[in-house]
C-alpha positions in Angstrom: 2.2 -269.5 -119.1 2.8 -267.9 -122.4 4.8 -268.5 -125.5 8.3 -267.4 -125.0 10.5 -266.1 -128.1 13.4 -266.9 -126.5 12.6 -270.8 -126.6 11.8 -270.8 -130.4 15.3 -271.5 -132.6 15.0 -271.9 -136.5 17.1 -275.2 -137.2 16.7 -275.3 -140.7 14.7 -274.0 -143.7 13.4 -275.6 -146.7 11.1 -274.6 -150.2 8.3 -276.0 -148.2 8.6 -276.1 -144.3 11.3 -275.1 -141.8 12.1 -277.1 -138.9 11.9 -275.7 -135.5 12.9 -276.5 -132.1 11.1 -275.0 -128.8 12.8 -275.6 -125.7 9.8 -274.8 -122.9 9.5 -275.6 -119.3 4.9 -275.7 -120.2 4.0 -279.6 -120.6 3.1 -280.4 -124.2 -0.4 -280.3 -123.5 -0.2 -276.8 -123.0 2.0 -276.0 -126.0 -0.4 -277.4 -128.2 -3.6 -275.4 -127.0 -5.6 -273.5 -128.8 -3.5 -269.8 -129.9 -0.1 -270.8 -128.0 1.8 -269.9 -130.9 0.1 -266.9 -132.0 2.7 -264.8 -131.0 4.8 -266.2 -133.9 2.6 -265.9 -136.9 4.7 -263.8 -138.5 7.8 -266.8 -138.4 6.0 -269.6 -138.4 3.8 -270.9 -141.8 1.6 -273.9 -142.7 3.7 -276.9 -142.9 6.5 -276.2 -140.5 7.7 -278.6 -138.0 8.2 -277.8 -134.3 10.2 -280.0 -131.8 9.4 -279.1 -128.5 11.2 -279.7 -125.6 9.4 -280.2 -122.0 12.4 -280.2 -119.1 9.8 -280.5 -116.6 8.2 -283.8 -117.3 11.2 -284.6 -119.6 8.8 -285.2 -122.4 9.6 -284.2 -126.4 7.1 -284.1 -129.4 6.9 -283.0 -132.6 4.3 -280.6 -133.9 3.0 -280.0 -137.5 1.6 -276.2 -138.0 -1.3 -276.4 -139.8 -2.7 -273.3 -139.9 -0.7 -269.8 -139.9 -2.5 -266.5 -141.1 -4.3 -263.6 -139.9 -2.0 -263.6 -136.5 -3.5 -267.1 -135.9 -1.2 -270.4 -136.0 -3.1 -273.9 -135.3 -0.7 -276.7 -134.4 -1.3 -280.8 -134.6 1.3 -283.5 -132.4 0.9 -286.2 -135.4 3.2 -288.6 -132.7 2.3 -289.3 -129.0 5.0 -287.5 -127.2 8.3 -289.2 -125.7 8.8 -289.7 -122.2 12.2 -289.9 -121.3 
């Protein structure tokens, strides 16, 4: 599946990252693939943090952005997810 806008919430902003939180039916696996979040390049810069929600598996994790230019964003899960 693809990346859906309507999942991705700003929560907060700061100087140097804002937190995010993606609410997703796609297992975590697949949000952090290679050019998920390319459709948000324009929102999303290096050093924000993403929550993302799974309500299929349940599973949560947090992702790092590492990388956002050119219409490319990389992300990095720094934690092993939570299984609920």
């Amino acid at each position: 599946m693809a990346f859906n806008f309507q999942g991705l919430n700003r929560v907060v902003g700061a100087l140097s990252a804002d937190l995010w939180f993606y609410a997703t039916s796609e297992t975590v696996s697949d949000v952090t693939a290679a050019g998920y979040f390319n459709g948000a390049s324009d929102m999303l810069a290096k050093g924000d943090v993403i929550i993302v929600a799974d309500s299929n598996t349940p599973a949560t994790a947090t992702l790092v952005v590492s990388s956002s230019k050119d219409g490319v964003v990389q992300v990095s899960a720094p934690a092993s997810p939570v299984v609920e």
